[in-house]
C-alpha positions in Angstrom: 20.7 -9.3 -12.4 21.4 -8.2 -8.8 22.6 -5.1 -7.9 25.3 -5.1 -4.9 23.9 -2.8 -3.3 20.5 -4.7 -2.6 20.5 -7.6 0.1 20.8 -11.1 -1.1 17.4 -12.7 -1.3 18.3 -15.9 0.9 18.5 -13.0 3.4 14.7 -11.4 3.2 12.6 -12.6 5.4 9.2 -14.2 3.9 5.8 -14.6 5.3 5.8 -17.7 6.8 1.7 -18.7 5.4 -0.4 -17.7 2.5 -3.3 -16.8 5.5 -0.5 -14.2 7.1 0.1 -13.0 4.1 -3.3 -12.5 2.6 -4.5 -11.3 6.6 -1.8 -8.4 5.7 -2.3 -7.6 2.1 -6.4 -7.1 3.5 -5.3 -5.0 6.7 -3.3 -2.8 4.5 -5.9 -2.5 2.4 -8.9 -1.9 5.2 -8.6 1.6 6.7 -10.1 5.2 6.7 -11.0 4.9 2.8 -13.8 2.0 4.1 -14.4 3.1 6.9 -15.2 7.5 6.7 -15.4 7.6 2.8 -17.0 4.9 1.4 -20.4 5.0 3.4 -20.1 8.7 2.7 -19.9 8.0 -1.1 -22.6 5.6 -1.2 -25.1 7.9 1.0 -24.2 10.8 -1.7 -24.5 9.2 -4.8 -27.5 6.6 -4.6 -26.7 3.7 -2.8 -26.7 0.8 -5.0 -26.8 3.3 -8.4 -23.0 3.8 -6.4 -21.9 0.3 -5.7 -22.3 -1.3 -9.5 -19.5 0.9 -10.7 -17.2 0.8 -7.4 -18.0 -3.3 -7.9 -16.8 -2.7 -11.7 -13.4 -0.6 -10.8 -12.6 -3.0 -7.9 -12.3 -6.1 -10.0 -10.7 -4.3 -12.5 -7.6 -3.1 -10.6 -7.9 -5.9 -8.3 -7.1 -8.2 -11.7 -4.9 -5.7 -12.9 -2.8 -3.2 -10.2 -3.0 -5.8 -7.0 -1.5 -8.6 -9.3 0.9 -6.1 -11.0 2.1 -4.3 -7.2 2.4 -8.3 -5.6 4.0 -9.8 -8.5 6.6 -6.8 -9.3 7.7 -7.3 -5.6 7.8 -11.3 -5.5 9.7 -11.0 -8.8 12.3 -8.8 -7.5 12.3 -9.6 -3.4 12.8 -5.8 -2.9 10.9 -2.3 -2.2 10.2 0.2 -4.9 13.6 1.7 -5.2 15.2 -2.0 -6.2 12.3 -3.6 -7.8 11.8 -0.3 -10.1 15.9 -0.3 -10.6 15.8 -4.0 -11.9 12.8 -3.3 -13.9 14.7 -0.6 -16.4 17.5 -2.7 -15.7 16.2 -5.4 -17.9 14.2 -2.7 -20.0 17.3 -0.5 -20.6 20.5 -2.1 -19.4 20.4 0.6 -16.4 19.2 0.5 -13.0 19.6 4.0 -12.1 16.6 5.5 -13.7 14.1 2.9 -11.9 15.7 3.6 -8.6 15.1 7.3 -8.9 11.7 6.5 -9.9 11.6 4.4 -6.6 12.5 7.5 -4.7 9.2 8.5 -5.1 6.5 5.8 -3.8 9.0 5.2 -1.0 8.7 8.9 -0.1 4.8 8.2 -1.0 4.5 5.6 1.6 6.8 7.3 4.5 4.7 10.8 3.9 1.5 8.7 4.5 2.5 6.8 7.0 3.7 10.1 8.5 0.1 11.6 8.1 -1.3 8.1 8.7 0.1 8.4 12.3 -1.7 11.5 13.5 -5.1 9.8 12.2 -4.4 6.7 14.2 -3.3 9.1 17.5 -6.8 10.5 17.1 -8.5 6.8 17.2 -6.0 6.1 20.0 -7.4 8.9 22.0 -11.3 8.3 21.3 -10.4 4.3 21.6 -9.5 5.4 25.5 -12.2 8.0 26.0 -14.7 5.2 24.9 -13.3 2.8 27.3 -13.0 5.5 29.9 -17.0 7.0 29.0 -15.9 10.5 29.3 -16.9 11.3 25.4 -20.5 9.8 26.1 -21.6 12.5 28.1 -20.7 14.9 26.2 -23.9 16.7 24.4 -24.3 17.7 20.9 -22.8 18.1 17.6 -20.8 21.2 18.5 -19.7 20.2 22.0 -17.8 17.5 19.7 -16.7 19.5 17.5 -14.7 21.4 20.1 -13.8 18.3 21.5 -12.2 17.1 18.4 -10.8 20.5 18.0 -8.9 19.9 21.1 -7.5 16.4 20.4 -6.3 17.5 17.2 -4.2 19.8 18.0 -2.6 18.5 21.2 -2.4 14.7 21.4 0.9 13.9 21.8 0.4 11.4 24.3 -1.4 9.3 22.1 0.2 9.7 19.1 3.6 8.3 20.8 1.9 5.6 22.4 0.7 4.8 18.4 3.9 5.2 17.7 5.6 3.0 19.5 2.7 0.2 19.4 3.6 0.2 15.7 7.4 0.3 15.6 7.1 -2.2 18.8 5.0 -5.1 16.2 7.8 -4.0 13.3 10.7 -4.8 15.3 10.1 -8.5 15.5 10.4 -8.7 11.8 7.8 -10.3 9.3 7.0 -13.7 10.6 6.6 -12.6 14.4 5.5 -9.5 14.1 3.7 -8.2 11.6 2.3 -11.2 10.1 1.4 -12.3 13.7 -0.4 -9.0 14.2 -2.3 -9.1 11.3 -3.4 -12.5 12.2 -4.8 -11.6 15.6 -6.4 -7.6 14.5 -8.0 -8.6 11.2 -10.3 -11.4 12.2 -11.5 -9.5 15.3 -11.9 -6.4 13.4 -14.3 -8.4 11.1 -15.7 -9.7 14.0 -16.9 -6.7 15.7 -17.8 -5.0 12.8 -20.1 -8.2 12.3 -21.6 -7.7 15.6 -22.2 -4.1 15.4 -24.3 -4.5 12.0 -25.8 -7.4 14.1 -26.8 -4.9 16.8 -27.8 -1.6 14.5 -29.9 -4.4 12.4 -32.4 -4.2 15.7 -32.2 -0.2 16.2 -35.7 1.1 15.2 -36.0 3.1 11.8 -32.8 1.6 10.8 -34.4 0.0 7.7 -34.6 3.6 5.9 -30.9 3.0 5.9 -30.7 -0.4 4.3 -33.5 0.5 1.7 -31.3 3.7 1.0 -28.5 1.4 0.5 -29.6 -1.3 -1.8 -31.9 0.4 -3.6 -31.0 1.1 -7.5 -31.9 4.0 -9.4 -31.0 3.1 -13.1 -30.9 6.6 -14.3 -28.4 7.7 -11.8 -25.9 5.6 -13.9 -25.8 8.1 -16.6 -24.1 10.5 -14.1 -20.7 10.6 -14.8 -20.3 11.5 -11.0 -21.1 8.0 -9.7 -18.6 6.5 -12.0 -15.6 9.3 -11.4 -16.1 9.1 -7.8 -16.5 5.1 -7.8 -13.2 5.4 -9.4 -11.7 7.0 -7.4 -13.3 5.2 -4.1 -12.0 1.9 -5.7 -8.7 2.9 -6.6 -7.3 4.9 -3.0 -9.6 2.2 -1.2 -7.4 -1.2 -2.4 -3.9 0.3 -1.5 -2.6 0.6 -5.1 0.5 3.1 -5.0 3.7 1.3 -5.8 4.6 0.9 -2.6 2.1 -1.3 0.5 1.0 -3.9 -1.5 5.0 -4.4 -3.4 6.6 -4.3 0.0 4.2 -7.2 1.0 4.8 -9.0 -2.8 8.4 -9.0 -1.8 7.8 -11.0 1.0 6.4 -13.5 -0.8 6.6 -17.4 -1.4 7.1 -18.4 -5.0 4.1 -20.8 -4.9 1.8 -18.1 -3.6 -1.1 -18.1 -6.4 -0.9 -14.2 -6.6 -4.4 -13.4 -8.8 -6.3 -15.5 -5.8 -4.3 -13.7 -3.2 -5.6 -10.8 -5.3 -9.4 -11.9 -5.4 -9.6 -12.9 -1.7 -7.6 -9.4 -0.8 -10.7 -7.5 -3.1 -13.8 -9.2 -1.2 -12.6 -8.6 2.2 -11.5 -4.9 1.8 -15.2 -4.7 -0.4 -17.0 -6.5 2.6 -15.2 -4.4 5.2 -16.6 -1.1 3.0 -19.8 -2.7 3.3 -20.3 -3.6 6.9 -19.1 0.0 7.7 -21.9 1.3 5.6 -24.5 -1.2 7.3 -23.6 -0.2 10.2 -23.3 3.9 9.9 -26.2 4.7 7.4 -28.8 2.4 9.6 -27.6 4.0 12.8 -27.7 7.3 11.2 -31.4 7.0 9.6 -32.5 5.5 13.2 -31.7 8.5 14.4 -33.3 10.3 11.8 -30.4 11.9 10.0 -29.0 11.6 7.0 -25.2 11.2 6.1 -24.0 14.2 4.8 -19.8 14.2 6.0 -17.0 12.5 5.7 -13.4 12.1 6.9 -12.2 13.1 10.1 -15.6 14.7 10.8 -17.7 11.8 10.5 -15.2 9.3 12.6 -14.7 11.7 15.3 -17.4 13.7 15.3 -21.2 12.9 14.1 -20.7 9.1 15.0 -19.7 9.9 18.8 -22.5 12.0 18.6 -24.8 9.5 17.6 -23.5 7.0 20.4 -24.5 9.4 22.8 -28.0 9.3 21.7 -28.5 5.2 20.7 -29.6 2.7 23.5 -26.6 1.1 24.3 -24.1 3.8 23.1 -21.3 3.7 25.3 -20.8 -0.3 24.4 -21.4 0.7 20.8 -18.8 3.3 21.1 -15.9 1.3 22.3 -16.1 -1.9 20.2 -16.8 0.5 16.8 -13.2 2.9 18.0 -11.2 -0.8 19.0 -12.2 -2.1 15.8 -11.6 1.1 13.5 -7.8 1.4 16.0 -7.4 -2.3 14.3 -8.0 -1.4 10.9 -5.7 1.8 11.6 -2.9 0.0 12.7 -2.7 -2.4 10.3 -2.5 0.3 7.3 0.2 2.1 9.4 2.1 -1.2 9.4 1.5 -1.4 5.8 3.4 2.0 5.5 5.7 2.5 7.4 7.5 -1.0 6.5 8.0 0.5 3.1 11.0 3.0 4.1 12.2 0.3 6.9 12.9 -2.5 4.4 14.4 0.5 1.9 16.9 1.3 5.2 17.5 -2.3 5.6 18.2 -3.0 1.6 20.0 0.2 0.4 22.1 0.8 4.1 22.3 -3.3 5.6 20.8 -1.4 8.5 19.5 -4.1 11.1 15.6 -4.2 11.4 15.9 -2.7 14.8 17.8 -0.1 14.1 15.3 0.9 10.7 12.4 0.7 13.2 13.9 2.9 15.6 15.6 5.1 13.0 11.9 5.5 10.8 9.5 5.4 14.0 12.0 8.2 14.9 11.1 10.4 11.8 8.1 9.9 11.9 6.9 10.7 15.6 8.8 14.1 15.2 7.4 15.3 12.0 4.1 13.5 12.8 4.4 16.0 15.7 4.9 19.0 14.0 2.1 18.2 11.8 -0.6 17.9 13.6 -2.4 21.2 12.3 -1.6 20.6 8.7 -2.6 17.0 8.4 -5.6 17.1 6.3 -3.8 18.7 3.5 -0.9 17.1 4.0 -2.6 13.6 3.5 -4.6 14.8 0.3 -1.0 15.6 -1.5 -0.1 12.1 -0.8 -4.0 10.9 -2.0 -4.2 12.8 -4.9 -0.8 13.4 -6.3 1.7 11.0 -5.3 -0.6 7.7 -4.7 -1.4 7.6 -8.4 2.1 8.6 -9.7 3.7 5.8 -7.7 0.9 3.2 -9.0 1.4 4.1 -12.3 5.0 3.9 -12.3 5.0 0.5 -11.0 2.4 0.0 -13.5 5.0 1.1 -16.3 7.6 -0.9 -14.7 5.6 -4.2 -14.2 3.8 -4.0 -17.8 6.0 -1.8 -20.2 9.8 -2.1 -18.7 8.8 -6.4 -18.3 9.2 -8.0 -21.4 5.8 -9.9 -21.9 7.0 -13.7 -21.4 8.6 -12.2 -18.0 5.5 -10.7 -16.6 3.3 -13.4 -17.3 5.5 -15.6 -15.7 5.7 -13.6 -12.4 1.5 -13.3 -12.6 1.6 -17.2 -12.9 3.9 -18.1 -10.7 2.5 -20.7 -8.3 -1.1 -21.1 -10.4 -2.5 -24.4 -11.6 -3.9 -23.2 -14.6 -2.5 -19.4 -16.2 -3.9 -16.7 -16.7 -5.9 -15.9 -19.8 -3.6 -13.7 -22.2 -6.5 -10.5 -21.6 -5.1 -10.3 -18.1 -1.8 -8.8 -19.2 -3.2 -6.7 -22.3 -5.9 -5.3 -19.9 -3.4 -4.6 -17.1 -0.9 -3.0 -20.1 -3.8 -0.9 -21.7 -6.6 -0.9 -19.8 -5.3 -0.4 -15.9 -2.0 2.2 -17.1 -4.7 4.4 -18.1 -6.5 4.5 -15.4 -3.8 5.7 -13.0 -3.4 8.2 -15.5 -6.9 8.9 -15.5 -7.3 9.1 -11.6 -3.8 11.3 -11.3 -5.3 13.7 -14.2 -8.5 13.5 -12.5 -7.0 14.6 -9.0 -4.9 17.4 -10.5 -7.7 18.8 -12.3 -10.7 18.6 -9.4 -8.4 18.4 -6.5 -8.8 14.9 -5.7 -11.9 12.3 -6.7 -10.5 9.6 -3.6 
């Protein structure tokens, strides 16, 4: 049934090829998670001993969430508020409890994109001071430090400029904008992230690095750690928050083969994890130290320091910050098109004037956050990012009737899905976001 107040689907603009589509569901996918956390997270907890249970959490909620999050949206053709609305609409005879539900990812993904923004103003700033090479000569850990100190708290130059780079791709809508974007940033941020590993490959010593990597300690399986914090990793790593990867569902073509879409969205967001550890933890053990930070502080602080010192580090140092402002970009698209499709569904606001009215928002509390934004993004992270996955979740597997869900999951496949699909999604993948939300309210986060 469709509520009034939605916009008719003939109206929605749809991707316009199952390569745009999949090129966007991976770019808002690939982002910081890869890039500062995950080679962090296999450098603490044993390499390989790591990566077999992040491998065994990715293909569960890639089979699982990513299905559930595309198909909810495909089935529906809206953002969370609507989709969640129709949901308990067929559940309960009401839309009005799903679309207070819906409230909440859609908050979710404008709060992240919010904090999102500041991150990407930083990369904007190092991507120019690369190109420039006034961070090369800059000597030691601490002289970055205060250099990052700096940037952070004072870049509004560069966070506008993100800004409006952003809002600028949005405005020409799905098809000639964002699809178009993500089919020129991905492929060359996969490309120089190829020829970086290429290059740190050759770096002397850098083979401590690899071995660290891929070699497997059996008895560090038995520590619960690995497999909380591969949890964790996996689940904040492949976008699932009922919000990114339903706004992209909605999009969607009716013969889109969603679980493939799915699979192929998993390997390249696994891959991009990978070549950012390749390339990190070798460049770090050639220069004979040993990954020990994360975040912010990694990104923009221990890596420009180890340009400084690498043959070759100025070159390094711009095609590693164009590449990471790539991947940034394309998770702030990702975001940020959440609350603009909600503008242009609940209000019939033109997409112009959502862009402008969100992009808006956003630069002036973006702003005004600059000093707060590390625990302003690990609300979002810990709290709201599981809540919002596991009410789409809910909506998808519980509020669905079963014949209904299975449908939407097969839509556009040869052969269906085996029945253990939906009962592991239903059981199986509902606890989990429980898990991780319980998890992050407990420990203060395991992402």
């Amino acid at each position: 049934m469709k509520d009034k107040k939605d916009l008719p689907q003939e109206e929605r603009e749809l991707f316009k090829s199952r390569r745009g589509f999949i090129l966007s569901c991976i770019g808002s996918a690939v982002g910081m998670g890869n890039i500062w956390l995950f080679p962090t997270r296999i450098s603490a907890y044993g390499g390989a001993t790591f990566l077999i249970p992040y491998l065994i959490f990715v293909l569960l909620i890639a089979s699982t969430g990513i299905i559930e999050e595309m198909s909810l949206g495909r089935a529906t053709h809206k953002g969370p508020i609507g989709a969640f609305g129709e949901a308990t609409n067929e559940k309960f005879g009401s839309a009005r409890a799903g679309r207070i539900m819906g409230l909440l990812p859609t908050i979710s993904a404008l709060a992240m994109a919010i904090g999102y923004s500041v991150v990407v103003g930083w990369i904007f700033a190092y991507t120019f001071g690369s190109l420039t090479g006034s961070y090369i000569g800059i000597m030691g850990a601490e002289a970055y430090q205060q250099q990052f100190a700096d940037i952070s708290s004072n870049n509004t130059i560069f966070q506008i400029i993100a800004m409006v780079v952003v809002i600028g791709i949005m405005i020409f809508g799905i098809g000639k904008g964002v699809e178009k974007a993500h089919e020129i940033m991905m492929p060359l941020f996969f490309i120089m992230f190829i020829g970086l590993a290429i290059y740190v490959l050759f770096l002397p010593g850098a083979g401590a690095g690899y071995e660290y990597i891929f070699l497997l300690n059996p008895a560090g399986l038995a520590d619960p750690t690995v497999w909380v914090y591969a949890l964790g990793q996996a689940f904040f790593s492949l976008s699932v928050a009922g919000n990114g990867t339903l706004i992209y569902g909605s999009y969607l073509h009716e013969n889109e083969d969603i679980p493939n879409s799915a699979k192929m969205v998993a390997i390249f967001d696994t891959i991009a994890a990978m070549l950012a550890s390749v390339i990190i933890i070798p460049a770090m053990a050639s220069a004979g130290q040993r990954l020990s930070s994360g975040g912010p502080g990694l990104l923009f602080i221990y890596l420009p320091n180890l340009f400084s010192q690498m043959p070759g580090g100025p070159v390094f140092m711009i095609i590693f910050f164009i590449a990471v402002m790539f991947g940034g970009l394309t998770s702030l698209i990702n975001l940020f098109e959440v609350p603009v499709a909600t503008l242009q569904e609940i209000f019939h606001a033109k997409r112009r004037t959502a862009c402008i009215i969100i992009g808006v928002i956003g630069l002036a509390i973006g702003l005004a956050i600059q000093q707060i934004v590390s625990p302003w993004m690990d609300v979002c992270s810990i709290y709201l990012c599981p809540l919002g996955a596991f009410l789409a979740a809910l909506c998808f597997y519980w509020f669905f009737s079963k014949k209904r869900a299975q449908y939407e999951m097969n839509q556009g496949r040869k052969k269906p899905l085996s029945n253990a699909f939906y009962y592991l999604g239903k059981y199986v993948y509902c606890g989990v976001t429980i898990i991780v939300l319980f998890l992050g309210i407990a420990f203060g986060g395991i992402g």
